[in-house]
C-alpha positions in Angstrom: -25.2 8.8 6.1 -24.3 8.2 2.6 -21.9 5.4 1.8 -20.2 4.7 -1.7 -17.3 2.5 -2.2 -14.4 4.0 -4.1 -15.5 2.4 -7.8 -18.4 1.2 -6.8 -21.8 0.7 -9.1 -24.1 0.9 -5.9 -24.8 4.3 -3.7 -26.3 4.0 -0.4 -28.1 6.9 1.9 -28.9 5.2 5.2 -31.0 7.7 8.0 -28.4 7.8 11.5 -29.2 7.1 14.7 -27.1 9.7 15.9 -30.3 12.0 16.6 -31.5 9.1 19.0 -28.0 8.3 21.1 -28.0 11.9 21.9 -31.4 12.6 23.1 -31.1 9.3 25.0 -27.3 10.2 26.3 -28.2 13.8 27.5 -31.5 12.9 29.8 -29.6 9.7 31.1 -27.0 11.8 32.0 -28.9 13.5 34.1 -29.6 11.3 37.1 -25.8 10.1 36.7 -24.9 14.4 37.5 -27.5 13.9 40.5 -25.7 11.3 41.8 -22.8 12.3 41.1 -23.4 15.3 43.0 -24.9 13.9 46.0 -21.6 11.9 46.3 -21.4 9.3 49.3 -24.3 7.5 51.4 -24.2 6.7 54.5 -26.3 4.5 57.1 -25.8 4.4 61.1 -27.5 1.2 62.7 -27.8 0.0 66.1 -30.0 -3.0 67.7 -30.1 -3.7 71.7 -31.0 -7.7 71.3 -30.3 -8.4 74.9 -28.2 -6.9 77.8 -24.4 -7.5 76.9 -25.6 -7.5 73.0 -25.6 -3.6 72.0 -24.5 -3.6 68.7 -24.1 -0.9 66.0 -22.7 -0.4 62.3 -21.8 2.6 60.5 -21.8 2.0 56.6 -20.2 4.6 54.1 -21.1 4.1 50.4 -19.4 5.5 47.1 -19.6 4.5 43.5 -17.0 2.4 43.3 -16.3 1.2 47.0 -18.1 0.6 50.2 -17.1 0.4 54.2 -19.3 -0.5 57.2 -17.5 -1.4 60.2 -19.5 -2.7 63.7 -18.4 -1.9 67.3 -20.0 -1.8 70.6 -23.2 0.5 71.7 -21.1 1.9 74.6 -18.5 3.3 72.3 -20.9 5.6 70.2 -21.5 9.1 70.5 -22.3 11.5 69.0 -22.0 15.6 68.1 -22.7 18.4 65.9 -19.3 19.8 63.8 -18.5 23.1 62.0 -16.8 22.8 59.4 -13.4 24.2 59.0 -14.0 26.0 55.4 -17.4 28.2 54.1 -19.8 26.5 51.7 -18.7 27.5 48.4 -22.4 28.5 47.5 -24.1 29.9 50.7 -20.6 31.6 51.3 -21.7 29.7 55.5 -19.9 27.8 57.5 -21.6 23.9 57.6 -22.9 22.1 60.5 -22.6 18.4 60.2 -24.0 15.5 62.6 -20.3 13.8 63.7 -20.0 10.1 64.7 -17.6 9.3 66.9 -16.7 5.7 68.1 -14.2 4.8 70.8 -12.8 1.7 70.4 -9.1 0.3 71.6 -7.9 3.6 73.8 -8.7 5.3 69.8 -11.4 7.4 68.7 -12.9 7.5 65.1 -14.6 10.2 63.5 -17.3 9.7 60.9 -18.4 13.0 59.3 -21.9 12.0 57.6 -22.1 13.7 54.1 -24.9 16.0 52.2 -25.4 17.5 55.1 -25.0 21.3 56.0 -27.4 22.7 58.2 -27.3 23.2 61.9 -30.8 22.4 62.3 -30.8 18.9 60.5 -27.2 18.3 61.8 -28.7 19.0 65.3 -31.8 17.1 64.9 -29.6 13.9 64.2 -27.2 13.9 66.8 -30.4 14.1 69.4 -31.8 11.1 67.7 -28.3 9.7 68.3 -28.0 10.7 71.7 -31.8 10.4 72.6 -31.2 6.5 71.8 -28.4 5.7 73.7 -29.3 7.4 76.9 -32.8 5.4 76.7 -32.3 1.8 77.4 -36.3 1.1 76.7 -35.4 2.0 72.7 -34.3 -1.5 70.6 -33.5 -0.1 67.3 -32.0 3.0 65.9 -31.9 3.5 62.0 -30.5 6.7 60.7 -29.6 7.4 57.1 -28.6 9.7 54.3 -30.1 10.2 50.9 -27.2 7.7 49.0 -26.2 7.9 45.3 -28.3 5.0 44.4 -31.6 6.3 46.0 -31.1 9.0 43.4 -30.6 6.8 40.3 -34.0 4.7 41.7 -36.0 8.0 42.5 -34.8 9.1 39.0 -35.0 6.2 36.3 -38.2 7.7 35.1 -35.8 10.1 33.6 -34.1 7.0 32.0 -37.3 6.1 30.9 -38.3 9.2 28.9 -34.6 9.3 27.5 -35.4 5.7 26.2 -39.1 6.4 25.2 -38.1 10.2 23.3 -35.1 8.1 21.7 -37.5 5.6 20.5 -39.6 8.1 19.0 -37.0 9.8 17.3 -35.2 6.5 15.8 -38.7 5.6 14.6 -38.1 6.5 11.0 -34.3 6.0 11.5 -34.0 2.6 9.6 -34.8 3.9 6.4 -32.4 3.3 3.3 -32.5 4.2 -0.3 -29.7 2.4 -2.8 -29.1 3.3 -6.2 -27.6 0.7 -8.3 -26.1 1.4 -12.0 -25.7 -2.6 -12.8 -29.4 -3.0 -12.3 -30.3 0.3 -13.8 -32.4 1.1 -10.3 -33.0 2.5 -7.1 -35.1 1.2 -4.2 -36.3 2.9 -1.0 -37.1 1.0 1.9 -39.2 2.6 4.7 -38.9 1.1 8.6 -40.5 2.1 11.4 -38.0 0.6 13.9 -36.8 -3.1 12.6 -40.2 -3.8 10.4 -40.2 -2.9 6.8 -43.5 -0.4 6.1 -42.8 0.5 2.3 -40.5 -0.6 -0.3 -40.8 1.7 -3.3 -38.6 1.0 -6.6 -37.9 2.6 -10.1 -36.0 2.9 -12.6 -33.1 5.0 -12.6 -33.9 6.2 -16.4 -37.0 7.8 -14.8 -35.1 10.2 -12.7 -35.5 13.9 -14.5 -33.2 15.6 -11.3 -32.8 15.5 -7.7 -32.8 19.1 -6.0 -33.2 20.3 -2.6 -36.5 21.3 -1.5 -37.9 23.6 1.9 -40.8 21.6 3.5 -42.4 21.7 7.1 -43.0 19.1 8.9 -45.1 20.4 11.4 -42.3 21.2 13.9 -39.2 22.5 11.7 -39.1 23.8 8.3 -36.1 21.8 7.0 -34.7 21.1 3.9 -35.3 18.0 1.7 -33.7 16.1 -0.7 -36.7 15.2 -3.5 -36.2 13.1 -6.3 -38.1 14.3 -9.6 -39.3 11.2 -12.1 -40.9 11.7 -16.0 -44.1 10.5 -14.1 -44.1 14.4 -12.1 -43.9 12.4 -9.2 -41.3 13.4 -5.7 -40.0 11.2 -3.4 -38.2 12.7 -0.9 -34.8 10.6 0.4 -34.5 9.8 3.9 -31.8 12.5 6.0 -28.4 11.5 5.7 -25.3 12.1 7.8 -23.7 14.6 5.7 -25.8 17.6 4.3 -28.2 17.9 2.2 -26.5 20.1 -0.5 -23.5 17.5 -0.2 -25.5 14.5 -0.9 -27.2 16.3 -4.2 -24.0 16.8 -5.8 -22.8 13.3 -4.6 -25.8 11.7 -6.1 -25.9 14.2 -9.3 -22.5 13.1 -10.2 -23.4 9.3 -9.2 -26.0 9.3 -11.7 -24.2 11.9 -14.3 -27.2 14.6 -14.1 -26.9 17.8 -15.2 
């Protein structure tokens, strides 16, 4: 962006980052919209130690809360549910695998999420079933695909957002100042937070500063190229605002024609 004090001697045209955040903020956001989508986790645990020591835990994860609760083997079971409303993209009714604990002359009805077809939902409640009607089974481990297994199964995505982002903020610490007192301007080059070039002249060399087409190899953009007595051009590094905006800012700076 360009930067210039009201009355101030000194111009500044600093490169933004703003390229960077976004690239990095739209391929992070994608594992955030998978998990976001897959919505809550859930885990159904059981463990026969010993005769009198059945135990079992349901646990039900969201982003910002989690349950589990424990009761008895002898007050699980188990059954496939329809549900009451059509899936709003197959337009089908959804089979889900229900738990169902009795505890207390009550009954509680866990509805495991993520899940819509009859054939999974049915292949559950048999593992269900299959393990409490078969004393020789010890263990019973039974879970859905959670929100966090989708951020860890997707952080390479976080990884390319960070690596692209990197790429593109390589050149992004660039600056060039132009300072009447001192009757000069400097450009310093970066490539991230270590200074590659620093170039400096005179401000009396300047003959005009104009917009110029280039390519540079991916885009044909435009540039803003400073013209000295020497014939040489330096181009500016990409500011905030555009390019025909920081001309006339920088013409009238310097009182060019």
């Amino acid at each position: 962006m360009s930067l210039q004090q009201p009355n101030s001697r000194k111009f500044r045209v600093i490169k933004p980052l703003s390229g960077a955040f976004i690239i990095f903020g739209f391929v992070a956001f994608l594992p955030l919209l998978g998990a976001h989508l897959v919505g809550n986790g859930w885990k159904l645990t059981c463990q026969r130690a010993k005769l009198g020591q059945e135990k079992c835990e349901v646990a039900i994860e969201s982003f910002f809360e989690s349950e589990r609760f424990s009761f008895e083997l002898s007050a699980l079971a188990s059954k496939v549910v329809k549900s009451d409303e059509r899936d709003h993209e197959t337009g089908e009714y959804c089979y889900l695998p229900a738990i169902i604990v009795t505890q207390n002359n009550s009954f509680r009805v866990v509805s495991t999420p993520n899940i819509c077809s009859e054939r999974e939902a049915s292949r559950i409640v048999s593992r269900i079933n299959h393990f409490i009607s078969t004393p020789t089974e010890a263990q019973l481990n039974i879970h859905g695909v959670s929100w966090k297994e989708v951020l860890l199964y997707s952080s390479p995505w976080l990884l390319i957002g960070l690596l692209m982002s990197a790429l593109v903020a390589r050149d992004s610490f660039s600056n060039c100042i132009f300072d009447l007192d001192r009757n000069y301007f400097m450009i310093t080059t970066k490539n991230w937070f270590r200074t590659k070039n620093v170039e400096e002249h005179s401000l009396d060399e300047i003959v005009t500063i104009n917009l110029e087409t280039q390519d540079n190899g991916m885009s044909i953009e435009d540039q803003v190229i400073i013209k000295l007595k020497s014939g040489k051009s330096i181009s500016l590094p990409q500011a905030n605002c555009s390019n025909q905006k920081l001309v006339f800012e920088l013409k009238q700076f310097l009182n060019l024609q």
